[in-house]
C-alpha positions as CSV (number, residue, x, y, z in Angstrom):
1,X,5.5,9.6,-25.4
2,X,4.0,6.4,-26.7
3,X,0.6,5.4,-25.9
4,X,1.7,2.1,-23.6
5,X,4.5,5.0,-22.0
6,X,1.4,7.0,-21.0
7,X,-0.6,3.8,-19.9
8,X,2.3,2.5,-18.0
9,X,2.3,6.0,-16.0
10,X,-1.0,6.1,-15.7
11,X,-0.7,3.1,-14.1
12,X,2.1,3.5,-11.1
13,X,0.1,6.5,-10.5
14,X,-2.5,5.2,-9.4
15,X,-0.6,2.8,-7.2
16,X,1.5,5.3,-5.1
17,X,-1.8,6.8,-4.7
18,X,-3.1,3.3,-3.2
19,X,0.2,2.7,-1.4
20,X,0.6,6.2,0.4
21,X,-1.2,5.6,3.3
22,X,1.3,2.4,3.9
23,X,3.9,4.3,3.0
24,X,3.1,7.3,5.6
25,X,3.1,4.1,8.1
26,X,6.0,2.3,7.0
27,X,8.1,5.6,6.5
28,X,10.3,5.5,10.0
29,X,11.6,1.7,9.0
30,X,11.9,3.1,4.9
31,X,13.5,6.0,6.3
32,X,16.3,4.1,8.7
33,X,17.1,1.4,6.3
34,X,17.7,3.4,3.1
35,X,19.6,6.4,5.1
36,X,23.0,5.2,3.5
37,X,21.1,6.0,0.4
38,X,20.0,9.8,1.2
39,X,23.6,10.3,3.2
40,X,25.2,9.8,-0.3
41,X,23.0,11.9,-2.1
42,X,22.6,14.7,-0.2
43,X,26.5,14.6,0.3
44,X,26.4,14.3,-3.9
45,X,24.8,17.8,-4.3
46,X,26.7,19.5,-1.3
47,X,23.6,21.5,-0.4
48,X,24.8,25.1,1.2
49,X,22.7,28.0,3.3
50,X,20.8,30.0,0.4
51,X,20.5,27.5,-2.0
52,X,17.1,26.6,-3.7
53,X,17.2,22.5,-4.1
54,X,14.1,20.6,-6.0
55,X,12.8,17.0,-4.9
56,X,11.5,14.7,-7.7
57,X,9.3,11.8,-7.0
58,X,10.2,12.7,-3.2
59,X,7.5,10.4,-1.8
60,X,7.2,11.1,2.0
61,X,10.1,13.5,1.3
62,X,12.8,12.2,3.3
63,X,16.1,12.6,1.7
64,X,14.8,16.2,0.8
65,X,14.3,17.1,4.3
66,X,17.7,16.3,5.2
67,X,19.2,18.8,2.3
68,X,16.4,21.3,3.3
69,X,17.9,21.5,7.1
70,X,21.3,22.2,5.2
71,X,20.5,25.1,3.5
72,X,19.0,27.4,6.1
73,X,19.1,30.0,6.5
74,X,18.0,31.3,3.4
75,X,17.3,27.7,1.3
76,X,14.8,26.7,0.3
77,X,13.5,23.2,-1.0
78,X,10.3,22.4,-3.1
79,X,9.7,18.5,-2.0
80,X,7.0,17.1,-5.5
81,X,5.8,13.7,-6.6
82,X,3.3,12.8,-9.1
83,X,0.8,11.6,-6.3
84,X,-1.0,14.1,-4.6
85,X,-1.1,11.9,-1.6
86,X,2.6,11.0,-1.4
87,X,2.9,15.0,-1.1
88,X,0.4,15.3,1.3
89,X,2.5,12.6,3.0
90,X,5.4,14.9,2.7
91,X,3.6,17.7,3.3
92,X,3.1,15.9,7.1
93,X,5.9,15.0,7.5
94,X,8.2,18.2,7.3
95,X,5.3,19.9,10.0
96,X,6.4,16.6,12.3
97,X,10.0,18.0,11.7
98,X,9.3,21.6,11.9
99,X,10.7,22.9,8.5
100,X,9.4,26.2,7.6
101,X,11.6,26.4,4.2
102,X,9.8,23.9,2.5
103,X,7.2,24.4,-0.6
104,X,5.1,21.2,-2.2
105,X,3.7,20.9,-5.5
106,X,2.6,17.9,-7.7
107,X,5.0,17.3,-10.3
108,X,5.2,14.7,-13.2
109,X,9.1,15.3,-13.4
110,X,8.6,14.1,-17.4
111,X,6.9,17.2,-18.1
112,X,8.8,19.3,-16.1
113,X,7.9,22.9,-16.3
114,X,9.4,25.0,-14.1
115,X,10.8,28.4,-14.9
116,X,14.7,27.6,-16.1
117,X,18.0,27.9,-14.1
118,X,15.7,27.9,-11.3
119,X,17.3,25.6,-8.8
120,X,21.2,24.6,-7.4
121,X,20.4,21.4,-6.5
122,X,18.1,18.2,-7.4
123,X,17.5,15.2,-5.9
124,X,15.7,12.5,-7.1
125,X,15.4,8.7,-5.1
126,X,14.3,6.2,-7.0
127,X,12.0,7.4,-9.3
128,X,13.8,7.7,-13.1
129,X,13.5,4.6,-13.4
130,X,9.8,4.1,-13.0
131,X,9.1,6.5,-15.6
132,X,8.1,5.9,-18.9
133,X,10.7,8.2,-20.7
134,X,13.4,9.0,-18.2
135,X,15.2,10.6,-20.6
136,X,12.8,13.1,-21.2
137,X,12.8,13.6,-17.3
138,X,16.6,14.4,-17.3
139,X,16.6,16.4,-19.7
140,X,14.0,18.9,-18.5
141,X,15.5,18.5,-14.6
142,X,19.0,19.7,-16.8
143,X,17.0,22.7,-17.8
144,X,16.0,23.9,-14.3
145,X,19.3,23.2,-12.9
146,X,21.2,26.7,-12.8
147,X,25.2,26.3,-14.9
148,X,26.9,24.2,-11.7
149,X,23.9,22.9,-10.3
150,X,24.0,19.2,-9.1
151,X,21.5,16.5,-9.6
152,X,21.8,13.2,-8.1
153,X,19.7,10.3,-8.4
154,X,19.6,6.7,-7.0
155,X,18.4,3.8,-8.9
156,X,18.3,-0.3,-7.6
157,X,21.3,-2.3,-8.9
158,X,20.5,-5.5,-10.9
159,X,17.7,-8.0,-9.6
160,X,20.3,-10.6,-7.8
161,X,21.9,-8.0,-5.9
162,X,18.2,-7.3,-4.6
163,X,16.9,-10.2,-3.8
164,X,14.7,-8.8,-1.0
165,X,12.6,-6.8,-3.7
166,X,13.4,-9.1,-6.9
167,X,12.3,-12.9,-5.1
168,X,8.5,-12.5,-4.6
169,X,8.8,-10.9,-8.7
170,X,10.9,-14.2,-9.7
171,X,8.3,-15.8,-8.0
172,X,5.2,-14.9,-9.4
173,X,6.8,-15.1,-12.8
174,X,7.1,-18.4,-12.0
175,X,3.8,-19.0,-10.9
176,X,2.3,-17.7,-14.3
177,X,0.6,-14.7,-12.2
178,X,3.0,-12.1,-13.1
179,X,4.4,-11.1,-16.5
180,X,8.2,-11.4,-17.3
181,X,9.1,-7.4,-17.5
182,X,9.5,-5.6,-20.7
183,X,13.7,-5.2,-20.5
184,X,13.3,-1.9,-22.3
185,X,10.6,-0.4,-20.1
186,X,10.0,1.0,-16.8
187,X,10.5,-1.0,-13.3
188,X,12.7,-0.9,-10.5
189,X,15.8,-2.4,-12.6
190,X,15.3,-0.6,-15.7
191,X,18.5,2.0,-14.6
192,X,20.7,-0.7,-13.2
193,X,23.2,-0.7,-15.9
194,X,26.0,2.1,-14.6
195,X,27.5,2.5,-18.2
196,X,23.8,2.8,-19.9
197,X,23.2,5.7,-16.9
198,X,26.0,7.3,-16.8
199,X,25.4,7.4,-20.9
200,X,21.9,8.8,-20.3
201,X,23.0,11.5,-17.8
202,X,25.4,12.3,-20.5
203,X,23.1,13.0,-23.1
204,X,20.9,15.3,-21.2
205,X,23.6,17.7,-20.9
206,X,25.4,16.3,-17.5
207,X,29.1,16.4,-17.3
208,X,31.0,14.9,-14.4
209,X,29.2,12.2,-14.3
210,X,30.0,9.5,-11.3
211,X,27.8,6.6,-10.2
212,X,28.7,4.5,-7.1
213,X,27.3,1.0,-5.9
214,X,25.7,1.8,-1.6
215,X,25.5,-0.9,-0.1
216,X,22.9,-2.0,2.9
217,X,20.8,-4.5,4.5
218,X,17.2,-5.1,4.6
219,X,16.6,-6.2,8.1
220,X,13.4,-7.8,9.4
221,X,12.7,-9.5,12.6
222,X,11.5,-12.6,10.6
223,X,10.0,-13.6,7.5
224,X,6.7,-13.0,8.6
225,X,7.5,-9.1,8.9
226,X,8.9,-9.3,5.8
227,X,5.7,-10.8,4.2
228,X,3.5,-8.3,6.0
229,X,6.1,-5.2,4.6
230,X,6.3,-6.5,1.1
231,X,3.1,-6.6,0.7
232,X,1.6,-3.0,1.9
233,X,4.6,-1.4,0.0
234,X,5.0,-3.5,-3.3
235,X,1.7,-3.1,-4.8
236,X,2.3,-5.0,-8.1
237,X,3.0,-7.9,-5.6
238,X,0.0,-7.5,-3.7
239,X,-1.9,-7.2,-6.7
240,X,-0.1,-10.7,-8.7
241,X,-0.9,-12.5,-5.3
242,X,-4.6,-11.7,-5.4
243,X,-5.0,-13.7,-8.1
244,X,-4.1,-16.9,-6.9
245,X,-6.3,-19.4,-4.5
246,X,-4.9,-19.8,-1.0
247,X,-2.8,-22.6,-2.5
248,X,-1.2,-20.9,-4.9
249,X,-0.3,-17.7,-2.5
250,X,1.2,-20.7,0.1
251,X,3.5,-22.2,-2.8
252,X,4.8,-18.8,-3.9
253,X,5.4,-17.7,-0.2
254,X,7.1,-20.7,0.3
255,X,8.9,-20.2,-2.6
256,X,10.2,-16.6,-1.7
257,X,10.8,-17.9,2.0
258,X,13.7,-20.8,0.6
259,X,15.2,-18.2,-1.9
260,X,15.7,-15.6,1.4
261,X,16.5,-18.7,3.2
262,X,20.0,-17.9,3.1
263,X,19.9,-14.9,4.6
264,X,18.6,-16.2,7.6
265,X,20.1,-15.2,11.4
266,X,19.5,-16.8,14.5
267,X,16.4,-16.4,15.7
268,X,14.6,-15.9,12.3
269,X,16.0,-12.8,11.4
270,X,16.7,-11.9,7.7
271,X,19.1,-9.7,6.7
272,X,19.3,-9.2,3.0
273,X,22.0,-7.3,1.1
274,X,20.9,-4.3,-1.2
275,X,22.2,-2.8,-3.7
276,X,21.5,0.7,-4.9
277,X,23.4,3.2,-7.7
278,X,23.9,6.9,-6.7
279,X,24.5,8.6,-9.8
280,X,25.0,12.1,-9.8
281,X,25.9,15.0,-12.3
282,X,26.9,18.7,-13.0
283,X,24.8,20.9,-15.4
């Protein structure tokens, strides 16, 4: 892996280690808007009583949890992320619930060392593509899949289907106090292109490859919430903002709140359309 790869890691580390605690806050409305999400990918691998299932980059854990209910008894899941406080999120989380079949480790899923043929089952929500070499990550989660085994993944469709994430980006690009992505690295639309992902699946060794579009809303009571959530969740946001003067934060708020504009419901509720790709594969 390349130097700015390992910089680049280095570097979302360290912000799901800042963002965990709003995470473990946030993860009830996280958890109820992005179900359509962990319903398709849990219904991907088909998760049955016995099965051993891994979670990659499984943040407070949720979509594992749901698998790990479905293969008791017998199953078991290990929930990892490359955070040790996202898995001590998770690790909270499944005592709330009362799972007793669940193990936790901390996992960089791009050197993925776990023993072969290991597992029937991975899941893995929206973490590929913040990696620095997916690829890599693919190809070792193909190695400790068993001959059968399912993964399936979810990725964010293109910027203008996700307006609610990609406006206060477009934004701040604007506003000189953000940098235009790199196209070829890592970020939450580096995977958007189904042919390109269904291509990389490919190559790792996947065959039945399918990706589908799952469609949602974000809902917020008003734009104000929406502020307030944005910015404890999206840290690079949070951290563009900060350096701006109060004027310059007003202007790009103002700026986000007439692109979202249009989503706008009586009484000052948004509801924004989102976009996400389930991909999923056979080893």
């Amino acid at each position: 892996m390349s130097a700015d790869r390992i910089a680049a890691d280095e570097e979302t580390r360290a912000r799901w280690r800042q963002a965990a605690d709003a995470w473990e806050r946030r993860q009830a409305e996280v958890r109820e808007t992005t179900a359509p999400v962990a319903a398709w990918m849990v219904g991907a691998i088909d998760p049955q009583p016995g099965q051993r299932l891994l979670e990659l980059a499984a943040g407070p854990g949720e979509t594992g949890f749901i698998a790990a209910a479905r293969v008791q008894p017998g199953g078991t899941l290990l929930s990892t992320d490359q955070s040790e406080e996202m898995v001590a999120v998770a690790r909270r989380r499944a005592q709330e619930l009362g799972l007793n079949n669940v193990e936790f480790a901390v996992v960089d899923a791009q050197l993925l060392e776990l023993e072969p043929e290991r597992f029937d089952g991975v899941l893995c929500r929206f973490g590929y593509m913040l990696m620095g070499d997916p690829d890599a990550a693919l190809a070792r989660t193909h190695r400790v899949l068993r001959p059968g085994g399912r993964l399936a993944m979810a990725v964010w469709d293109a910027p203008q289907e996700n307006l609610w994430m990609a406006a206060p980006a477009m934004q701040l690009i604007a506003a000189g106090a953000m940098e235009r992505p790199d196209p070829a690295g890592a970020g939450p639309f580096s995977m958007a292109d189904r042919s390109k992902l269904e291509g990389d699946l490919a190559r790792a060794g996947f065959s039945d490859v399918r990706t589908d579009p799952i469609r949602f809303k974000q809902e917020y009571e008003s734009f104000d919430q929406y502020w307030e959530i944005t910015l404890e969740l999206a840290a690079p946001v949070a951290e563009a903002l900060a350096g701006l003067d109060a004027t310059g934060i007003a202007k790009v708020r103002d700026a986000i709140r007439g692109m979202l504009a249009q989503f706008e419901l009586d009484g000052g509720r948004l509801s924004i359309p989102a976009i996400a790709v389930g991909a999923s594969g056979r080893a």
